[in-house]
N, CA and C of each residue as an Amber inpcrd file, in Angstrom:
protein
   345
   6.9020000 -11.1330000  20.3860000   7.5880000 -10.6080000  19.2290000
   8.9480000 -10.0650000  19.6810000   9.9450000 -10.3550000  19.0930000
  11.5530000  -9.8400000  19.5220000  11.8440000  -8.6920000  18.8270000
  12.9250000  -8.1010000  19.0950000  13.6210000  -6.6480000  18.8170000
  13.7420000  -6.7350000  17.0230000  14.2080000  -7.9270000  16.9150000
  14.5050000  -7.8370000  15.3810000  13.1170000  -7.7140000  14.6720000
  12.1830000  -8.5120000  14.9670000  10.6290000  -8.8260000  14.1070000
  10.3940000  -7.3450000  14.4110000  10.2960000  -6.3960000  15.3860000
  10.3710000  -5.3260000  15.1440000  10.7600000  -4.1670000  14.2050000
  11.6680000  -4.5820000  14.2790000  12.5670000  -3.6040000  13.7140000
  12.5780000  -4.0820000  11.7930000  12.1720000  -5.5210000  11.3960000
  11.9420000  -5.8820000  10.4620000  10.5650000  -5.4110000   9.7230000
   9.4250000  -4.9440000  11.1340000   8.1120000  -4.6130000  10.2970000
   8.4150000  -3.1360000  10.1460000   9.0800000  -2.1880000  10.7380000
   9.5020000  -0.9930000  10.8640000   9.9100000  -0.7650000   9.5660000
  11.1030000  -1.5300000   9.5510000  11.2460000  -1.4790000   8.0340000
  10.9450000  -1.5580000   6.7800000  10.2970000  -2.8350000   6.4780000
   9.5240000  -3.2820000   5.6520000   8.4150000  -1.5320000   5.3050000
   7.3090000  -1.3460000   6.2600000   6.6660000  -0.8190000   6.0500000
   7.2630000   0.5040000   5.8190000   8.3370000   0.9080000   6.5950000
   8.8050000   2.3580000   6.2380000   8.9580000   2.1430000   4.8570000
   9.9650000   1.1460000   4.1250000  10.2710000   1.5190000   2.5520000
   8.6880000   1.2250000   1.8020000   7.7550000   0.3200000   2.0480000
   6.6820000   0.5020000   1.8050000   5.6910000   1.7520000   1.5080000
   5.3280000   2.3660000   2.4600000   5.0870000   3.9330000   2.6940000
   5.9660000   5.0340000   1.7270000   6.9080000   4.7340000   2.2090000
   7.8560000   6.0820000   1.4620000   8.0320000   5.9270000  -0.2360000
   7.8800000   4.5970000  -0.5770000   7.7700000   4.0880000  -2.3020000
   6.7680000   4.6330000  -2.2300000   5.3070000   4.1180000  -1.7520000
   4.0300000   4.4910000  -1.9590000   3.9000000   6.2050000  -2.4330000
   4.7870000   6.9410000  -1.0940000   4.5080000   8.6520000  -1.4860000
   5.4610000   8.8880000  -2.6480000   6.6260000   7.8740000  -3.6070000
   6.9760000   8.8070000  -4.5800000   8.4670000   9.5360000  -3.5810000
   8.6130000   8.9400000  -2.5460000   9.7550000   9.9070000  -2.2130000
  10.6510000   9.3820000  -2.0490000  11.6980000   9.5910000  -2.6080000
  13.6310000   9.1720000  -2.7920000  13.9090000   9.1840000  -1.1310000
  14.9840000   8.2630000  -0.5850000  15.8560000   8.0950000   0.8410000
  16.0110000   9.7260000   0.7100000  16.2120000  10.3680000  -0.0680000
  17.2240000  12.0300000  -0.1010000  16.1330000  12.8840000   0.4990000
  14.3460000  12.6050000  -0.4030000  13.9830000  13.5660000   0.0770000
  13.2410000  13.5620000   1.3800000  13.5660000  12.3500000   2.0190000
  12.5700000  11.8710000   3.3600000  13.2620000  12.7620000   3.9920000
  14.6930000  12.2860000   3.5750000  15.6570000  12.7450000   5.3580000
  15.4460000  13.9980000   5.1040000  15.2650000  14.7420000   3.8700000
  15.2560000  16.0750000   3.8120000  14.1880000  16.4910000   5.0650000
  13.1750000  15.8100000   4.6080000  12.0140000  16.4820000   5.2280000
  11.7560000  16.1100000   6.6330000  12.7410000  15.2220000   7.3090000
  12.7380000  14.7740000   8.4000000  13.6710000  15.3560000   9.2790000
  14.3530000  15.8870000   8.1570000  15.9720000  16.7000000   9.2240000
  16.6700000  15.8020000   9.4610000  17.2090000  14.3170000   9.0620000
  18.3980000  13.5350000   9.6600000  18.5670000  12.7770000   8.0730000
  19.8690000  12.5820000   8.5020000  20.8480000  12.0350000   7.0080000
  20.0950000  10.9750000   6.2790000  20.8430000  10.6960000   4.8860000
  20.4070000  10.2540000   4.3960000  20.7530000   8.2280000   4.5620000
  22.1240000   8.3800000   5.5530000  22.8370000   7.1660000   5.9830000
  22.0110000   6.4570000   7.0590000  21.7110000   7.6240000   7.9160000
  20.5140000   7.1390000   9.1870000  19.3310000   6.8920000   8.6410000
  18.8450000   7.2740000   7.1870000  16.9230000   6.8740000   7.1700000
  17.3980000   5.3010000   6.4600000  18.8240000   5.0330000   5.5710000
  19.1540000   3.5350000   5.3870000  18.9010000   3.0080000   6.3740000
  19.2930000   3.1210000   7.4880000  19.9580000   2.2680000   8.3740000
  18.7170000   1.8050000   9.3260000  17.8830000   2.7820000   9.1540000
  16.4590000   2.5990000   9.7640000  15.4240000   1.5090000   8.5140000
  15.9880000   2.0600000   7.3690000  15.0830000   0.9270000   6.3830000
  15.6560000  -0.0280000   6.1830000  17.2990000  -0.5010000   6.4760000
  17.5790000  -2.0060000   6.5940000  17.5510000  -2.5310000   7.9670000
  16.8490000  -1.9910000   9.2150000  17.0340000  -2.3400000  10.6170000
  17.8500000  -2.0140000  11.4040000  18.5940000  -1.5130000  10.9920000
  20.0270000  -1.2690000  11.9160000  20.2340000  -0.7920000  12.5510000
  19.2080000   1.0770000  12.5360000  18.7530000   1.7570000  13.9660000
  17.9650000   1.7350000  13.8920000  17.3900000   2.9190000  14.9310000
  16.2920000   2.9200000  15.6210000  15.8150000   4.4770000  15.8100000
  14.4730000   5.0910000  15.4390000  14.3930000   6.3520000  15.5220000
  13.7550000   6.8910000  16.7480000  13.7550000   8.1840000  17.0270000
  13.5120000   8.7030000  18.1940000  11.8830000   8.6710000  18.0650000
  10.8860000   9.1170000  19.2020000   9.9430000   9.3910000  19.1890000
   9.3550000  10.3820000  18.4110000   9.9760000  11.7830000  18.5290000
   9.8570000  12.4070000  17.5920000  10.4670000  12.5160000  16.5710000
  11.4970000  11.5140000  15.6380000  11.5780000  11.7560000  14.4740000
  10.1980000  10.2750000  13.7200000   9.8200000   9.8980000  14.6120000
   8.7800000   8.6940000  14.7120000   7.4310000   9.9840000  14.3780000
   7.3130000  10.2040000  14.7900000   6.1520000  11.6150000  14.4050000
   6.1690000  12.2830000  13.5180000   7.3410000  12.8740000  13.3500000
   7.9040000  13.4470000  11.8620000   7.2920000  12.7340000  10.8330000
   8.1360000  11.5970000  10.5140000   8.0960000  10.3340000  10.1070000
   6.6150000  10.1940000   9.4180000   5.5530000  10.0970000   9.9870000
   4.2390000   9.4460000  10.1240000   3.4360000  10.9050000   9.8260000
   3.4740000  11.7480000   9.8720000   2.9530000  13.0060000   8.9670000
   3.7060000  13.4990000   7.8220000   5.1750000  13.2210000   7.6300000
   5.6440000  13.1020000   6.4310000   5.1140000  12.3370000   5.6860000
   4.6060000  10.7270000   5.8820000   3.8920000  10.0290000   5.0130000
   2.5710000  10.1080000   5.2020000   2.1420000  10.9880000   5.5860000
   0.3980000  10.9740000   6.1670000  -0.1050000   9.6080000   6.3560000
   0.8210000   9.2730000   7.5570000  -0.2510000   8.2350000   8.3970000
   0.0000000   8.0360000   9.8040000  -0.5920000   6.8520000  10.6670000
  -0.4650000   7.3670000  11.8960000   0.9840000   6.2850000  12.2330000
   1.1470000   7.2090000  13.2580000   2.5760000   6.5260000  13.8710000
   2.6960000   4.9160000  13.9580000   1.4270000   4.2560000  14.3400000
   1.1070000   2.8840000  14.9150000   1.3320000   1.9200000  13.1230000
   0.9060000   2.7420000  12.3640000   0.7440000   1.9470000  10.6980000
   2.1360000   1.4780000  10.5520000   3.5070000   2.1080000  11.0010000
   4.8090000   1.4220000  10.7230000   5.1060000   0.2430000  11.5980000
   4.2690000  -0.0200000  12.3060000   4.7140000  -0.7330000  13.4120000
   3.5460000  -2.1370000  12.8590000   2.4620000  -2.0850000  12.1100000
   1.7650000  -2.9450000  11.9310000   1.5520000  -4.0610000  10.9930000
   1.6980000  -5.1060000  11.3660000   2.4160000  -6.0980000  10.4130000
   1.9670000  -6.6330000   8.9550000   2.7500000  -6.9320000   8.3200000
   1.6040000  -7.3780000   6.7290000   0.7400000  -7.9840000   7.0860000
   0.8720000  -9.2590000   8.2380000  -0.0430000 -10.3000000   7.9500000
  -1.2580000  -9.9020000   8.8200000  -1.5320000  -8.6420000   9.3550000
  -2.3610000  -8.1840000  10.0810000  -3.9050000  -8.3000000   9.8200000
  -4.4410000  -8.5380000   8.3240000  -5.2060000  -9.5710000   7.9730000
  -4.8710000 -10.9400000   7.6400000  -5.9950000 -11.6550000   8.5360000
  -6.0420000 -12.8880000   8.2620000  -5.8860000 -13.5310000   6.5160000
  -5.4040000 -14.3930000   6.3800000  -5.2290000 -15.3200000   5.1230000
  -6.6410000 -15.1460000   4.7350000  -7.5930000 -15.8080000   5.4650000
  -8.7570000 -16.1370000   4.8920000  -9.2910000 -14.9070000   4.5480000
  -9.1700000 -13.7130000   5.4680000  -9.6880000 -12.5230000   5.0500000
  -9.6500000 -12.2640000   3.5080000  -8.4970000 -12.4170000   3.4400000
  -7.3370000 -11.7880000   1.9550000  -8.1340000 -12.7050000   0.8770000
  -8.4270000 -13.9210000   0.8310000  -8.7770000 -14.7530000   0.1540000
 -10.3710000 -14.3570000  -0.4630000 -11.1890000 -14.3240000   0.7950000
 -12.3440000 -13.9400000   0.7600000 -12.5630000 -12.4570000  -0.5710000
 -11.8860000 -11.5790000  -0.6330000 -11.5350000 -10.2700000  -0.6630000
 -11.0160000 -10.5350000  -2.0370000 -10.3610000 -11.2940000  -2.1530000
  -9.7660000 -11.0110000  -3.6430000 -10.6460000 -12.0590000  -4.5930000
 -11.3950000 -13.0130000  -3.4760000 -12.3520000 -14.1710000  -4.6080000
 -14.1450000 -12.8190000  -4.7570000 -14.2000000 -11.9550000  -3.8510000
 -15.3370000 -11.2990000  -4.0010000 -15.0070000 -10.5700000  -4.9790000
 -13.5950000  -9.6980000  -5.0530000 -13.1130000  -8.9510000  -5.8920000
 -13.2940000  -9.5150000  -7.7210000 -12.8900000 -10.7720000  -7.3580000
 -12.8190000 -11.3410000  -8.7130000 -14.3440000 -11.4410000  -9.2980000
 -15.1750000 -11.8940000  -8.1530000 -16.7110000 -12.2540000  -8.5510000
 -17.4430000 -10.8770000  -9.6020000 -16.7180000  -9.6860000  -8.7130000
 -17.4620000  -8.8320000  -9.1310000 -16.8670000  -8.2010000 -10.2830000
 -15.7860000  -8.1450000 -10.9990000 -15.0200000  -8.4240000 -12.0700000
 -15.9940000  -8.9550000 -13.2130000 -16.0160000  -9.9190000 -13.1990000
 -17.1000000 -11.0000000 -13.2680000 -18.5130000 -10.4720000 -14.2990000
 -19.1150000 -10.3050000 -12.8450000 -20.3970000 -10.0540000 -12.7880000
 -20.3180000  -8.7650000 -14.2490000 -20.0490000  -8.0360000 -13.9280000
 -19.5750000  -6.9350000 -14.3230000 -19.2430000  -7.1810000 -16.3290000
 -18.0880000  -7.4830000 -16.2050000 -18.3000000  -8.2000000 -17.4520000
 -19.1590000  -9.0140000 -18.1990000 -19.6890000  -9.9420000 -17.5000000
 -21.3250000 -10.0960000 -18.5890000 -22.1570000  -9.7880000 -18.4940000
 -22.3150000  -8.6170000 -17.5190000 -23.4970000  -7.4800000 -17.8280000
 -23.1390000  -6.6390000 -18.8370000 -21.8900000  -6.3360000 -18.9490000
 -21.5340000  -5.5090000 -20.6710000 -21.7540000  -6.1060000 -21.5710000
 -21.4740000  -7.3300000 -21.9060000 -21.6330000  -8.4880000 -22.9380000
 -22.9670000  -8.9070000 -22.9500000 -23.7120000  -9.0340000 -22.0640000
 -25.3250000  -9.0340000 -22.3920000 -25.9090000  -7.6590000 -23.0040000
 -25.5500000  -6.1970000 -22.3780000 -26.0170000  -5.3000000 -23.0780000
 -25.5050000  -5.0970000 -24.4300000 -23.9820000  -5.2460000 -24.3680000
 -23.9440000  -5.7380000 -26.0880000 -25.0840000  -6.0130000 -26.9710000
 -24.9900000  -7.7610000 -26.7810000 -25.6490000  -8.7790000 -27.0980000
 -27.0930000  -7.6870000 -27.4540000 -28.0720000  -7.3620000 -26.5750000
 -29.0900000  -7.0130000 -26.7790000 -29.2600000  -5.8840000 -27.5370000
 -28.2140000  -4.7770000 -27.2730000 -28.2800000  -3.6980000 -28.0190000
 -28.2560000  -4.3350000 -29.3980000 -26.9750000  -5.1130000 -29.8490000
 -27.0500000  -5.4710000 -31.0230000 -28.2920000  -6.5150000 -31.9230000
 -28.5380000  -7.4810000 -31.0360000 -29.9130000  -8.0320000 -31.3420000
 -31.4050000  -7.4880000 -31.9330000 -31.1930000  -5.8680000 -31.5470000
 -32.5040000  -4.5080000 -32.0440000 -32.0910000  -4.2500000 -33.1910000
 -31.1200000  -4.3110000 -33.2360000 -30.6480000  -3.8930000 -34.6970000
 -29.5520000  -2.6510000 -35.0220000 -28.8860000  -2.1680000 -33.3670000
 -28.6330000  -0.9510000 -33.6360000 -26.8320000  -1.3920000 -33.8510000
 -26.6630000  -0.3790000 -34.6640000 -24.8270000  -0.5680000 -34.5610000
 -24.1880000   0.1720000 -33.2120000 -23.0880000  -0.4960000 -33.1270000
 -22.3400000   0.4750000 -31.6750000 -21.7900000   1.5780000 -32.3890000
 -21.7650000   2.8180000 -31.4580000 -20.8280000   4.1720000 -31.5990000
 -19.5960000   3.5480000 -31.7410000 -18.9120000   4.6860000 -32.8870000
 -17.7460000   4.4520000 -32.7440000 -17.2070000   5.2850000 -31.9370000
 -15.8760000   5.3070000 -31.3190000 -15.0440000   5.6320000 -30.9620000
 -14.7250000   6.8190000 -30.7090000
């Protein structure tokens, strides 16, 4: 892996993370102690942060230091696939077990609650 693919998952995941917590470029650096030009320049690649603003960093977003560094594709394809076709199954499942209890409730004769 080269300096840039680095510095590309760094990124990626930093603006990832920091959308995730809800927090503006303004209020990271706030809470990190360095400008708001340097946390850009770190989320378009351009620098590079220290160890400890790397620590900062990673308890500011409550996670561990290693999670910025770890790549999207860090699950397998097939994993992802598997995962979102089980996901769907159980979607699924799920839905015509409501629609059968429907079905039966209404079949006794009873009306549904309203609302």
């Amino acid at each position: 892996m080269t300096e840039v693919e680095i510095r590309g998952i760094l990124s990626s995941n930093l603006k990832k993370y920091r959308n995730y917590r809800k927090f503006s470029q303004a209020e990271l650096a706030e809470k990190l102690d360095i400008s708001i030009p340097f946390l850009s320049d770190v989320e378009n690649g351009r620098k590079w942060i220290s160890p400890l603003t790397l620590v900062k960093l990673a308890s500011a977003l409550d996670i561990e230091p290693y999670e910025l560094f770890k790549p999207e594709n860090a699950v397998s394809p097939e994993i992802t696939t598997a995962l979102t076709n089980w996901s769907n199954d159980i979607v699924e499942a799920v839905t015509q077990t409501v629609k059968n209890i429907q079905t039966c409730y209404l079949t006794q004769g009873n009306v549904p609650p309203e609302n």
